[in-house]
C-alpha positions as a Markdown table, in Angstrom:
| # | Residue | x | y | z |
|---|---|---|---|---|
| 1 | Unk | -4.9 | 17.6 | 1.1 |
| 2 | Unk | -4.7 | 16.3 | -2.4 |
| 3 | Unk | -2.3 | 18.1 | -5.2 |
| 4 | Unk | -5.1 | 20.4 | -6.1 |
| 5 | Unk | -5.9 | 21.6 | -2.5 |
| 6 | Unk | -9.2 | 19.6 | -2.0 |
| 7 | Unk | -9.9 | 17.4 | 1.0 |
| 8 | Unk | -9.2 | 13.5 | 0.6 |
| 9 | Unk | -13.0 | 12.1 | 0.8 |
| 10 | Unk | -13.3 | 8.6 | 2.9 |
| 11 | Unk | -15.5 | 6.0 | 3.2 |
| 12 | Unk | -14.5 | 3.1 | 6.2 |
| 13 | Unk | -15.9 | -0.3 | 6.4 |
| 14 | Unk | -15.3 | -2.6 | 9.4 |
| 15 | Unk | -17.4 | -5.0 | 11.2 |
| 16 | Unk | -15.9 | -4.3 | 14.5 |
| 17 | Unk | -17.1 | -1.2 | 16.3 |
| 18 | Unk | -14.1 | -0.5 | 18.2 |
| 19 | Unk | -12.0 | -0.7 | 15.4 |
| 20 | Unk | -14.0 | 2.0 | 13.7 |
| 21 | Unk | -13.8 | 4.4 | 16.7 |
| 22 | Unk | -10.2 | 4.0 | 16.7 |
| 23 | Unk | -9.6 | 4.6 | 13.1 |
| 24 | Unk | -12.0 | 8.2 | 13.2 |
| 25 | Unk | -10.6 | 9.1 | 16.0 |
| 26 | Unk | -7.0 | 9.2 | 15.0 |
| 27 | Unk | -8.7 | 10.0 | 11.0 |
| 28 | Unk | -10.5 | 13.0 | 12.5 |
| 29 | Unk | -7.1 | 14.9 | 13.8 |
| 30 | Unk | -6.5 | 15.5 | 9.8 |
| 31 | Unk | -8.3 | 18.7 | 8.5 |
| 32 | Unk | -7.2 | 17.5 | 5.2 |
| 33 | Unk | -9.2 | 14.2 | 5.5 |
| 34 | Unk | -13.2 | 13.8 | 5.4 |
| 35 | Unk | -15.1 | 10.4 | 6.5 |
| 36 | Unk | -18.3 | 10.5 | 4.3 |
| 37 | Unk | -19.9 | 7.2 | 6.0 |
| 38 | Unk | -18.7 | 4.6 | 8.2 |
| 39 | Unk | -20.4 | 0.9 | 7.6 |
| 40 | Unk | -20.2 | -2.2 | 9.5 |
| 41 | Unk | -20.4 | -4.6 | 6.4 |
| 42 | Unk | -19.9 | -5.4 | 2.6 |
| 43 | Unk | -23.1 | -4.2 | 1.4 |
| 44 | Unk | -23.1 | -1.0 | 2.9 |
| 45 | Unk | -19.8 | -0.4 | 1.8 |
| 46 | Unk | -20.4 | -1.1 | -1.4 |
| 47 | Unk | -23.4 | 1.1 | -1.2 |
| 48 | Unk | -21.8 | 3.7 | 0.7 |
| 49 | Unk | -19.0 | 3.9 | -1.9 |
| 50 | Unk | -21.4 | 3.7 | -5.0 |
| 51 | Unk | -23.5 | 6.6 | -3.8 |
| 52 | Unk | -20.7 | 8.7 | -2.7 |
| 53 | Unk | -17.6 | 8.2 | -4.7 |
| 54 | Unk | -15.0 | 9.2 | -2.4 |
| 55 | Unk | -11.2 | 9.5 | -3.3 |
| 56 | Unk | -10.3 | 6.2 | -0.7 |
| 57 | Unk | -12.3 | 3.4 | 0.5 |
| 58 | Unk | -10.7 | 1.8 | 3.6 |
| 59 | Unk | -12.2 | -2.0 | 4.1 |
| 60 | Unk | -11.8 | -4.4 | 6.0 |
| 61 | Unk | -11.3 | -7.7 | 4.4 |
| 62 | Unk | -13.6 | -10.1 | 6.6 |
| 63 | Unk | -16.9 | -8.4 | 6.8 |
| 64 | Unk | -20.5 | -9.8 | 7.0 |
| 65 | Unk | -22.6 | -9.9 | 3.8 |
| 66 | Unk | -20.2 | -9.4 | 1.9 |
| 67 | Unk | -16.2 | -9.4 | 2.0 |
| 68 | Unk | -13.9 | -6.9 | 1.3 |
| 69 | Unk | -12.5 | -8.5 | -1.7 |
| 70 | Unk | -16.3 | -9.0 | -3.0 |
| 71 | Unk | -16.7 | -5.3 | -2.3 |
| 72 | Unk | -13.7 | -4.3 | -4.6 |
| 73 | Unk | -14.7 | -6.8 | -7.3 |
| 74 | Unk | -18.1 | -5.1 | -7.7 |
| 75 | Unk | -16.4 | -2.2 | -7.9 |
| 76 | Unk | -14.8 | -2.8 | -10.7 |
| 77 | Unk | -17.3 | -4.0 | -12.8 |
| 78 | Unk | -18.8 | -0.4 | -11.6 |
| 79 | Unk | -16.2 | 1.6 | -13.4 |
| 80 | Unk | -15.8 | 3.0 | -9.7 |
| 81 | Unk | -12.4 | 4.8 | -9.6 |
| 82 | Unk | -12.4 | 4.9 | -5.4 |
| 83 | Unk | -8.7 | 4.2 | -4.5 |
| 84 | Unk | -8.6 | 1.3 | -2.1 |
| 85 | Unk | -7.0 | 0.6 | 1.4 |
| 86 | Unk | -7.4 | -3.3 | 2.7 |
| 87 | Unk | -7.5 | -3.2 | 6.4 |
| 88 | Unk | -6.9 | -7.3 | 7.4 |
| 89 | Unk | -5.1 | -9.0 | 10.1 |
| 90 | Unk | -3.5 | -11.6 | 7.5 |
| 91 | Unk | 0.2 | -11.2 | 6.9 |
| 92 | Unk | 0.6 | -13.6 | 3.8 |
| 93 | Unk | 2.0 | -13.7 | 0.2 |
| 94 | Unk | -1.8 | -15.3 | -0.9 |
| 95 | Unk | -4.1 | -12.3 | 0.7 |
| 96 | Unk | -1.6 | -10.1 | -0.7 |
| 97 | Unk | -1.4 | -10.7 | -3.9 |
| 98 | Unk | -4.8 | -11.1 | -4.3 |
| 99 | Unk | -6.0 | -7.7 | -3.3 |
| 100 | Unk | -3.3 | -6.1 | -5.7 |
| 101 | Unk | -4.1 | -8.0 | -7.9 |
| 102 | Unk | -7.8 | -6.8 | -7.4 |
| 103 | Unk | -6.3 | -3.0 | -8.0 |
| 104 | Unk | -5.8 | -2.4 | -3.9 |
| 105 | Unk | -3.0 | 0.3 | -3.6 |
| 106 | Unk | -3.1 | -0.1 | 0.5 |
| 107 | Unk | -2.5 | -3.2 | 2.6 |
| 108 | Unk | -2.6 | -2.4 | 6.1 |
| 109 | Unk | -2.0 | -4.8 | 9.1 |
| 110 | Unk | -4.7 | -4.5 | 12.0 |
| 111 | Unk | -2.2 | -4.4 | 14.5 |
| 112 | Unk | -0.7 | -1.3 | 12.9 |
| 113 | Unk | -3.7 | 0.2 | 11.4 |
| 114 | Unk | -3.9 | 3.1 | 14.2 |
| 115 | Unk | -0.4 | 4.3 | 13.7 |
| 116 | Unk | -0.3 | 3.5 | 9.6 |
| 117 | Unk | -3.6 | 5.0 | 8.7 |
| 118 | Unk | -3.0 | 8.6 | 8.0 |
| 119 | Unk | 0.1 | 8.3 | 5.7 |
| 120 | Unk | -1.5 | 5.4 | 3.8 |
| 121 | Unk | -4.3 | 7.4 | 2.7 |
| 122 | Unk | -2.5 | 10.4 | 1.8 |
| 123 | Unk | -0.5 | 7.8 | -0.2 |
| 124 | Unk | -3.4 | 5.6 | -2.2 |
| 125 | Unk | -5.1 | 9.2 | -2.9 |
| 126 | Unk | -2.7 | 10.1 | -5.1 |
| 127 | Unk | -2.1 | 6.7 | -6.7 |
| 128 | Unk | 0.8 | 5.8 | -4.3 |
| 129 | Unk | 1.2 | 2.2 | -2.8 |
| 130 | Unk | 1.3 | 1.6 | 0.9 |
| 131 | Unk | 2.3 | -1.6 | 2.2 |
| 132 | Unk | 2.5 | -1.9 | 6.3 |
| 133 | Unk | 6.3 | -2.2 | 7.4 |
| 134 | Unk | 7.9 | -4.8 | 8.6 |
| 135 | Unk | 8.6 | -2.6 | 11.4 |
| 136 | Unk | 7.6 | 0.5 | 13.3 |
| 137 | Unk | 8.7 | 3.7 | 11.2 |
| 138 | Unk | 10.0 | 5.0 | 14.5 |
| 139 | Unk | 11.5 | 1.5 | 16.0 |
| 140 | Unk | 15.0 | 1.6 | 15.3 |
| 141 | Unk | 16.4 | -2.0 | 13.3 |
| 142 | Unk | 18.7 | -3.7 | 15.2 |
| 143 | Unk | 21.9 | -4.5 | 13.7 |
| 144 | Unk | 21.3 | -7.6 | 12.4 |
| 145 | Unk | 18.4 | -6.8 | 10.5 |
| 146 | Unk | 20.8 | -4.1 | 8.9 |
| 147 | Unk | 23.3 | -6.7 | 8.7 |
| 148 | Unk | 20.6 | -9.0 | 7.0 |
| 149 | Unk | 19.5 | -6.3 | 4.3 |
| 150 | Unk | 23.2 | -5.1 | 3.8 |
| 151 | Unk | 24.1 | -9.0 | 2.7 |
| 152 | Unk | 20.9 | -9.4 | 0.6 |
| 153 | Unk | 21.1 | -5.9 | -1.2 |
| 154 | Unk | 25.4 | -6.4 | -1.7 |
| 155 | Unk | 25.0 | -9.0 | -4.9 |
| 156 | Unk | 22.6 | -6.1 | -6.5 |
| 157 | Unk | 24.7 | -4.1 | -9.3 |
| 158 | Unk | 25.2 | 0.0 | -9.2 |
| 159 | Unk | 22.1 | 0.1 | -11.6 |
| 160 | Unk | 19.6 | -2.7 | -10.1 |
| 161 | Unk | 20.5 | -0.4 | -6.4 |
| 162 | Unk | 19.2 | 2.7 | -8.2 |
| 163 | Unk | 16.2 | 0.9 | -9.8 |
| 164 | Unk | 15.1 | -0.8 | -6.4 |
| 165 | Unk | 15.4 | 2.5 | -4.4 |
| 166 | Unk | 13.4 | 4.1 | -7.1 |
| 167 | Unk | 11.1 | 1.3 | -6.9 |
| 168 | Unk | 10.7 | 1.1 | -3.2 |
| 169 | Unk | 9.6 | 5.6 | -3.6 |
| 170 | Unk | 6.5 | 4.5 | -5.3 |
| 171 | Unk | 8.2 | 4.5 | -9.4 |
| 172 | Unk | 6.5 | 2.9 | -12.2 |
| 173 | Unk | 8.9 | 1.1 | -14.5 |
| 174 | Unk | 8.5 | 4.2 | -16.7 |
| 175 | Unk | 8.8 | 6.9 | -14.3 |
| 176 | Unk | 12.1 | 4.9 | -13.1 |
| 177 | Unk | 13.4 | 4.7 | -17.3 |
| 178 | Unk | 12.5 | 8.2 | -17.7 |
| 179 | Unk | 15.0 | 8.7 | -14.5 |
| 180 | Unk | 17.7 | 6.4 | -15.3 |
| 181 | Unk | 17.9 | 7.4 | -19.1 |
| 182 | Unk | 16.6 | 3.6 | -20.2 |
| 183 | Unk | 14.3 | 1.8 | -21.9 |
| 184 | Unk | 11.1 | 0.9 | -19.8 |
| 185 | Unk | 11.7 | -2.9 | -21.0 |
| 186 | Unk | 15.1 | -2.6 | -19.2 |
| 187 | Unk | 13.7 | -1.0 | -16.3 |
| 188 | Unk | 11.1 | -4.5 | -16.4 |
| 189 | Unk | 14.1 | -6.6 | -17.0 |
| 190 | Unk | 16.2 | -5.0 | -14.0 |
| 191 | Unk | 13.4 | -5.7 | -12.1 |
| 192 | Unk | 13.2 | -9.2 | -12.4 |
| 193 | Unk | 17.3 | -9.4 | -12.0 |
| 194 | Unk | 16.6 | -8.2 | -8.8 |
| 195 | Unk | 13.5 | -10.3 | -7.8 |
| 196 | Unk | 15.7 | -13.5 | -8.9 |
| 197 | Unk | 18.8 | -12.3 | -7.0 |
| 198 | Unk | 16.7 | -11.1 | -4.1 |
| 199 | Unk | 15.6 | -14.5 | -4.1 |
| 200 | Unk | 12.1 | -13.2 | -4.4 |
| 201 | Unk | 9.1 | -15.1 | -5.9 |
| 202 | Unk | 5.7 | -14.2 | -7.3 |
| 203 | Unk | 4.4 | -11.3 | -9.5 |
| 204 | Unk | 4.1 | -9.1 | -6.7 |
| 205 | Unk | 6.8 | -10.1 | -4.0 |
| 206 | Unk | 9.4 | -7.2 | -5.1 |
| 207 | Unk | 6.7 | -4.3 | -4.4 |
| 208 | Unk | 5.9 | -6.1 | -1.2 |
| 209 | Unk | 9.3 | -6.3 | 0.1 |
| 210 | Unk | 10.8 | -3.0 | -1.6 |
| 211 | Unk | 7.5 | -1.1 | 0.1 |
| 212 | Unk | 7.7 | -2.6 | 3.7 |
| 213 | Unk | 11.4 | -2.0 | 3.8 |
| 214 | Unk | 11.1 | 1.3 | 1.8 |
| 215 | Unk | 12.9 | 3.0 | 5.0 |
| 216 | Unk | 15.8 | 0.8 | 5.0 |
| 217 | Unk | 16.2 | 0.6 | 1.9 |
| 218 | Unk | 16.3 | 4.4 | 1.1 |
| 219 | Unk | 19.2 | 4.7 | 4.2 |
| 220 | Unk | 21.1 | 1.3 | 2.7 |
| 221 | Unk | 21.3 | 2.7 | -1.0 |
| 222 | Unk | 21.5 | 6.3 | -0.9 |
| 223 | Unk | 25.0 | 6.7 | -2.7 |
């Protein structure tokens, strides 16, 4: 449920019948979670979500009608607060950016959407960012993709470590400021020292990569 005990209201959009099914079925085993309607393309979701106003939409991105990215721009010129999830089955800097950049807190992959669904909306209802990992939560890394991180995350200083683990939980540049005792410019500007170290490019690429490796990242910097 949400902080203030209510039931996390849900509206789901997707053109594909069996991709619906799956995600009630596995939405439905969560008392704390309420589908409201469940639409097969842009229009009705963006009726669906006018008429009801639930706490998360979930959409898929290619719909008929109208897309998904339609469907959040219309929803915005609504003054419509709904909390979005972007269901899509493209894993690429463009798509991504563009649907944050829209106001989407969730960005799940198709292929993960069954096992990711539940913790993402519990997530975007209070505001949180959910990215799908880069791997399975419970697939185990192998040793070179520890070895991999480890090398990348080494030139990072004591302070940038503590900002990108911070980061990677879901903290603003404030919240993290508030945290570490520092301005929030400074937070901002450790931010980008650890984008340009990272090697990381674009206004969103260090939430992308901080969120899909939050796991990892969490275990790799916990002194």
């Amino acid at each position: 449920m949400m902080e203030n005990g209510r039931r996390i209201n849900i509206v789901i959009a997707d053109d594909h019948p069996v991709v619906r099914l799956g995600l009630r079925q596995v939405i439905e085993h969560d008392p704390r979670i309420r589908i409201l309607a469940e639409v097969e393309n842009g229009r009705q979701a963006l009726d669906a979500i006018l008429s009801h106003r639930p706490h998360v939409a979930v959409l898929d991105i290619e719909m008929p009608e109208m897309s998904g990215i339609d469907v959040i721009r219309r929803l915005r010129k609504e003054d419509c607060h709904t909390r979005i999830i972007v269901l899509t089955i493209h894993d690429n800097e463009t798509m991504f950016e563009s649907v944050v950049e829209l106001g989407a807190l969730g960005y799940i992959l198709k292929d993960s959407a069954m096992t990711d669904i539940l913790q993402a909306i519990h997530r975007v209802a209070v505001g949180e960012y959910h990215i799908s990992p880069t791997r399975p939560s419970n697939s185990r890394p192998s040793s070179a993709v520890l070895d991999e991180l480890q090398a990348r995350l080494a030139v990072l200083t004591a302070t940038e470590r503590r900002v990108l683990r911070l980061f990677a939980c879901n903290h603003s540049s404030a919240d993290i400021a508030e945290r570490l005792h520092i301005s929030p410019r400074t937070a901002t500007h450790h931010r980008e020292n650890i984008s340009g170290k990272l090697d990381l490019h674009g206004s969103y690429a260090l939430l992308r990569f901080a969120l899909e490796n939050r796991t990892l990242i969490a275990q790799q910097l916990s002194d």
